[in-house]
C-alpha positions in Angstrom: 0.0 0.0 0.0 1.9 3.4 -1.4 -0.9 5.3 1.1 -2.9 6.6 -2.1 -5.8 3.8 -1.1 -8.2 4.3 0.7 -9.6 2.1 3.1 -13.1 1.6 4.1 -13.6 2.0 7.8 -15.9 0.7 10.1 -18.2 3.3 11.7 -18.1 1.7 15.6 -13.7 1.5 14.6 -14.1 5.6 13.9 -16.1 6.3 16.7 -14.0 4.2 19.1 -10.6 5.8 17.1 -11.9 9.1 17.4 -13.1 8.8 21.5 -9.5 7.3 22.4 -8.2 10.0 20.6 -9.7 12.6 21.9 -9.5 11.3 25.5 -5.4 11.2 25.0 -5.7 14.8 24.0 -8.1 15.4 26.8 -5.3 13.8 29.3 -2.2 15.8 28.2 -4.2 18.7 28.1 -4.9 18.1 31.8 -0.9 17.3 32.0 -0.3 21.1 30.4 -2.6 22.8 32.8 -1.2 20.8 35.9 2.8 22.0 34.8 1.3 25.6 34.3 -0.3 25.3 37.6 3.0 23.9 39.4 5.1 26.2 37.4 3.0 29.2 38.2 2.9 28.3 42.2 6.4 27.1 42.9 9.1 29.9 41.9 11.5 27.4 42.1 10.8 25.0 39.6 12.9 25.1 36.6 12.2 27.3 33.6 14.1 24.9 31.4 12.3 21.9 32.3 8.9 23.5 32.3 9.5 24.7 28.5 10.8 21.3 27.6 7.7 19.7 29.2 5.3 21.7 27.3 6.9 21.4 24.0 7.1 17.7 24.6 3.4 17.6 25.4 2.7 19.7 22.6 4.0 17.4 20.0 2.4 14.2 21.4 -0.9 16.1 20.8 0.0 17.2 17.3 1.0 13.2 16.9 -2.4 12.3 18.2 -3.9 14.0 15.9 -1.9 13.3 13.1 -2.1 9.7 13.4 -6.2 10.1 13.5 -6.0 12.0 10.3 -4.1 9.4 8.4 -6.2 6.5 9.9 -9.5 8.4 9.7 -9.1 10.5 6.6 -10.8 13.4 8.7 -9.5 15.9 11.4 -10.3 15.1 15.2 -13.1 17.9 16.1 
């Protein structure tokens, strides 16, 4: 498969694909506003760290909703 293809999906796979989905993004959302929170409270916590951590969480969101668009064909809404 050179990706041109399409492949027929299932309705209850897209459903389930797209509520795991969107429950990942819903967790390391939750993550992001937690290191805000602990960032914003403790003076001492590292700037570094903190801009490493949200970057990293940042990607694995974009990944997310990469990987639904190739499998899916359609953005996660």
């Amino acid at each position: 498969m050179d990706g041109a293809e399409e492949i027929a999906i299932p309705e209850e796979f897209r459903q389930i694909l797209h509520d795991q989905c969107a429950q990942m993004i819903n967790e390391l959302q939750d993550k992001m506003t937690q290191m805000m929170e602990m960032y914003k409270n403790n003076s001492t916590f590292p700037f570094d760290f903190y801009n490493l951590a949200m970057r990293e969480t940042d990607t694995k969101i974009s990944c997310v909703r990469e990987i639904y668009r190739r499998i899916s064909g359609t953005d996660l809404g």
